[in-house]
The first five atom37 places (N, CA, C, CB, O) and aatype in JSON, in Angstrom:
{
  "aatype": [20, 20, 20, 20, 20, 20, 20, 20, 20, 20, 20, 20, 20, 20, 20, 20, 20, 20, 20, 20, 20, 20, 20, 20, 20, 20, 20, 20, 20, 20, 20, 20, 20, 20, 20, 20, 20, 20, 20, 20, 20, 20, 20, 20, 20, 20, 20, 20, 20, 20, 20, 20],
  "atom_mask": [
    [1, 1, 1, 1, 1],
    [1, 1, 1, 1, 1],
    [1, 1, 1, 1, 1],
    [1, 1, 1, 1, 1],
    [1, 1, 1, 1, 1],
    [1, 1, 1, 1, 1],
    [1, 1, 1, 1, 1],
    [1, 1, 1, 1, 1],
    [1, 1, 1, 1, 1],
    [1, 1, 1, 1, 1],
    [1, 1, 1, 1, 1],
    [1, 1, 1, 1, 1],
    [1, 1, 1, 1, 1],
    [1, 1, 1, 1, 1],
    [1, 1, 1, 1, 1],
    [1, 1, 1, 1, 1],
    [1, 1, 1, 1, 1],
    [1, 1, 1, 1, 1],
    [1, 1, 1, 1, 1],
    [1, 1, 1, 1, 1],
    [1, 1, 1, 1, 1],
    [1, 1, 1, 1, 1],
    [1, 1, 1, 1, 1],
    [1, 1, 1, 1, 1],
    [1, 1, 1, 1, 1],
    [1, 1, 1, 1, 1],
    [1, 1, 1, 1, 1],
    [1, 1, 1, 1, 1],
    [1, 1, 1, 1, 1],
    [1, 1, 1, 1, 1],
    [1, 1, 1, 1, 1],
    [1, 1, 1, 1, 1],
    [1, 1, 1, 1, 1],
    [1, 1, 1, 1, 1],
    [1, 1, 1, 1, 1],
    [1, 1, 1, 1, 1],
    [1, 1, 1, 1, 1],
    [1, 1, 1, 1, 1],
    [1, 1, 1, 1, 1],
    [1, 1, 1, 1, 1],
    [1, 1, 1, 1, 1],
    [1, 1, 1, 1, 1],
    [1, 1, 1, 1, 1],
    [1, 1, 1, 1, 1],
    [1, 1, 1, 1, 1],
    [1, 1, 1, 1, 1],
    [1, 1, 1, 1, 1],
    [1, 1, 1, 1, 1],
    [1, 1, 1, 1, 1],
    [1, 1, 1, 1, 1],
    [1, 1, 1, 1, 1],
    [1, 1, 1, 1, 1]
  ],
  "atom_positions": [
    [[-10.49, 23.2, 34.11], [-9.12, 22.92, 33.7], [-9.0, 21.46, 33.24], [-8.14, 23.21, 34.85], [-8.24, 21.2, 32.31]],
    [[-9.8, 20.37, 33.94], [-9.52, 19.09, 33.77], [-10.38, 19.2, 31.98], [-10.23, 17.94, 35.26], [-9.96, 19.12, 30.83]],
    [[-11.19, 19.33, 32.36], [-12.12, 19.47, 31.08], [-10.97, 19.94, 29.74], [-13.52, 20.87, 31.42], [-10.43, 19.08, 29.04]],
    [[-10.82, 20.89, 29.63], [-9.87, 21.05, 28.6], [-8.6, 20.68, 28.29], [-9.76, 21.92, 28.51], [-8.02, 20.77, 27.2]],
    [[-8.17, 20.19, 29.48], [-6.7, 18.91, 29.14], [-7.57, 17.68, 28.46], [-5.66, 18.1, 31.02], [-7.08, 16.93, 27.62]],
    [[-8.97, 17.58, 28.96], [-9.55, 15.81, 28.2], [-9.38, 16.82, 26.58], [-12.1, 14.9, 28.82], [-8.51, 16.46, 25.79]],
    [[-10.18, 17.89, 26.28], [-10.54, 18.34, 25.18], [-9.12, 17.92, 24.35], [-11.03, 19.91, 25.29], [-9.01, 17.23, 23.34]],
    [[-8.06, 18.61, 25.17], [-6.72, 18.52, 24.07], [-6.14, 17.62, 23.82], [-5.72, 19.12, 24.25], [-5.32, 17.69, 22.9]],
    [[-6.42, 15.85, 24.88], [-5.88, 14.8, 24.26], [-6.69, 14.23, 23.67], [-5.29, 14.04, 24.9], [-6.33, 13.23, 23.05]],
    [[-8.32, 14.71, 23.64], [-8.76, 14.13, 22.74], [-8.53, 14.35, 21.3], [-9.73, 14.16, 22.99], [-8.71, 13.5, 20.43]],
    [[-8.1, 15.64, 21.11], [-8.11, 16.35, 19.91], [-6.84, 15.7, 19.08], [-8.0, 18.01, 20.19], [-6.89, 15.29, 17.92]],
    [[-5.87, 15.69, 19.79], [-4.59, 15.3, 19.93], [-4.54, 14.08, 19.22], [-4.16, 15.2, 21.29], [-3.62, 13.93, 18.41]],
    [[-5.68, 12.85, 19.46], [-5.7, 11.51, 19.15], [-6.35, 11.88, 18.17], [-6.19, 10.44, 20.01], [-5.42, 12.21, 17.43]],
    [[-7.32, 12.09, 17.57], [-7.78, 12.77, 16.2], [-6.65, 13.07, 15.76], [-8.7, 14.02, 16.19], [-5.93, 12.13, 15.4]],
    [[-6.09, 14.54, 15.63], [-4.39, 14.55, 14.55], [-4.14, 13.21, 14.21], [-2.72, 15.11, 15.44], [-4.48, 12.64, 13.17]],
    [[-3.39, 12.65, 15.38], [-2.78, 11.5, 15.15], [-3.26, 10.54, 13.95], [-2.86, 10.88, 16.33], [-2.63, 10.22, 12.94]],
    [[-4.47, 10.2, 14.33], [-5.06, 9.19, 13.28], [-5.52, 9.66, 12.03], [-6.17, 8.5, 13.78], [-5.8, 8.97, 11.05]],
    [[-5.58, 11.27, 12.16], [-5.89, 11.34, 10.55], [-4.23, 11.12, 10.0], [-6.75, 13.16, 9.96], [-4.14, 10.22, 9.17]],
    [[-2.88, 11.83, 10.34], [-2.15, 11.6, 10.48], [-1.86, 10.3, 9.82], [-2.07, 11.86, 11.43], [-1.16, 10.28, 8.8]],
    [[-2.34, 9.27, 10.31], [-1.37, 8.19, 9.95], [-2.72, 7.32, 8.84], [-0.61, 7.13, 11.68], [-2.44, 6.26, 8.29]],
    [[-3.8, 7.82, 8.71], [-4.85, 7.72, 7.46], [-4.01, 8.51, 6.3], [-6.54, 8.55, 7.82], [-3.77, 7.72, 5.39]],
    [[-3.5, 9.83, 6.05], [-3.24, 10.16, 5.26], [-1.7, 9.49, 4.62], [-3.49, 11.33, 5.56], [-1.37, 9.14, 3.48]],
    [[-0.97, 9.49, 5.94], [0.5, 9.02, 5.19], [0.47, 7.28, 4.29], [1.86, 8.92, 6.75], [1.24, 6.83, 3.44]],
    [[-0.91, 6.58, 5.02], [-1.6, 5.63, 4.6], [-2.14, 6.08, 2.32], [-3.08, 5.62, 6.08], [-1.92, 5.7, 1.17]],
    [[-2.48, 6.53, 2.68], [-2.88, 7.7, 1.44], [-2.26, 7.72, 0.8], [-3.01, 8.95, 1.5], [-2.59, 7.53, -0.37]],
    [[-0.61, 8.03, 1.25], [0.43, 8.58, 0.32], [1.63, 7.51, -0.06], [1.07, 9.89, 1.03], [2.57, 7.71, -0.83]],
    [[1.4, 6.56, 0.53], [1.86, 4.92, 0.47], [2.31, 4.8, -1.1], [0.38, 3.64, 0.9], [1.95, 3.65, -1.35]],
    [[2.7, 5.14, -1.93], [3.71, 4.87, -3.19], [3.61, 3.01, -3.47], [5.66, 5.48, -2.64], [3.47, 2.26, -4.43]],
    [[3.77, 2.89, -2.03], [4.03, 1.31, -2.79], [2.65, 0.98, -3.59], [4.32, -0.14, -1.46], [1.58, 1.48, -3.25]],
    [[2.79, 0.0, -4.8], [1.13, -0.33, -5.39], [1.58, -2.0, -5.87], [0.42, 1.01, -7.16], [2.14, -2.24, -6.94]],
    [[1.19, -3.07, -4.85], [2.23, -4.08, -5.36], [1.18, -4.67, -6.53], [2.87, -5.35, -4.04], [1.38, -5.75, -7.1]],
    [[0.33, -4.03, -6.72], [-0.39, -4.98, -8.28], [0.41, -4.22, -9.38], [-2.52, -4.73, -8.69], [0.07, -4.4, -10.55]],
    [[1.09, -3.68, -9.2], [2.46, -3.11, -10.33], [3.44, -4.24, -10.73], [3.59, -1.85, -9.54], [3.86, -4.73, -11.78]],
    [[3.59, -4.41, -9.44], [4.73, -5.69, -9.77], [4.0, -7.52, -9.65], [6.2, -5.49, -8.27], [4.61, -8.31, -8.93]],
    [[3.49, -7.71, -9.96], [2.87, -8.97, -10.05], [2.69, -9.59, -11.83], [1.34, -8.72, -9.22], [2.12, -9.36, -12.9]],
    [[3.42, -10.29, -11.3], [3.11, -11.16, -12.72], [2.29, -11.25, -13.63], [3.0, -12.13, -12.63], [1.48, -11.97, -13.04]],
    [[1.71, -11.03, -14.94], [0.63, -10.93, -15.95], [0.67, -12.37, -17.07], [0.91, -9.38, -16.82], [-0.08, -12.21, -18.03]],
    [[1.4, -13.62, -17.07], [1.98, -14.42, -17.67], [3.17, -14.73, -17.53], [1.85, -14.24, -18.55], [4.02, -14.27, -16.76]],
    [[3.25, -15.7, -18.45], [4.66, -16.38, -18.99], [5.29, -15.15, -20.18], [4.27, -18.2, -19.92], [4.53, -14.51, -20.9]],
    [[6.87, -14.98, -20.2], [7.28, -14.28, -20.84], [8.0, -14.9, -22.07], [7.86, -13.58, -20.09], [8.13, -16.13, -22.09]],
    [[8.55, -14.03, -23.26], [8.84, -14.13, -23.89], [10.52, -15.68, -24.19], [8.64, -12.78, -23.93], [10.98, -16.3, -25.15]],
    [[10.78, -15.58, -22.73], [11.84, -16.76, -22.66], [10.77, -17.82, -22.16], [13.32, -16.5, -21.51], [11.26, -18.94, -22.26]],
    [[9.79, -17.86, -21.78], [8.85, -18.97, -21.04], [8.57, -19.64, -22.27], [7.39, -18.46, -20.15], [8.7, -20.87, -22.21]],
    [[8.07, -18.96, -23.79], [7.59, -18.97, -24.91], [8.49, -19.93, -25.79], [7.46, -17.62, -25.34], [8.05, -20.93, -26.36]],
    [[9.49, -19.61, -25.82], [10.67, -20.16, -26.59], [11.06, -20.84, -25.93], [11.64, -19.48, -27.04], [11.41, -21.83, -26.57]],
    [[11.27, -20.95, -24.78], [11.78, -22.53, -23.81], [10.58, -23.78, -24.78], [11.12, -22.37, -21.24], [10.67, -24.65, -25.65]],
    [[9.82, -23.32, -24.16], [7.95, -23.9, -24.72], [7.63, -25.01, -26.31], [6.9, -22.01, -25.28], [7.32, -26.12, -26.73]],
    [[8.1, -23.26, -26.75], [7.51, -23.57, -28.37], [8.77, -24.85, -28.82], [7.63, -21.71, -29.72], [8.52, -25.62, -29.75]],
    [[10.0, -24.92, -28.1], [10.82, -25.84, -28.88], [10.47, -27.28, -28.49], [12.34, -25.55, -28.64], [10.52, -28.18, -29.33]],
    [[10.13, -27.5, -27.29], [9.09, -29.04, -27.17], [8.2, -29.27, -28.1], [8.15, -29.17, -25.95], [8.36, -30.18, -28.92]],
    [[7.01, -28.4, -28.08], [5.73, -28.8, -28.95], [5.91, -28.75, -30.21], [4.58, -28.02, -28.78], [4.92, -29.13, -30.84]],
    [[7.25, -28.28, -31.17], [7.27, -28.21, -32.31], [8.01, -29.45, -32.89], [7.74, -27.03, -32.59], [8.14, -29.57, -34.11]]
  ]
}
């Protein structure tokens, strides 16, 4: 009896962690989406009116 209560919380902690590996997985957020790639088109024209 003891034996198979260890079996079922062990099993139990397995779920769990695949569990929270997968919702890890399914994480939507992707913050190299939103990160900056340059100066923009107002950075440009602020810019270009000094050096000209």
């Amino acid at each position: 009896m003891l034996a198979m209560q260890l079996l079922l919380r062990r099993l139990a902690e397995i779920v769990t962690r695949w569990q929270a590996l997968f919702d890890l997985a399914r994480n939507p957020y992707r913050p190299e989406l939103h990160y900056m790639r340059g100066p923009g088109p107002k950075w440009h024209a602020k810019h270009q009116e000094h050096s000209a």
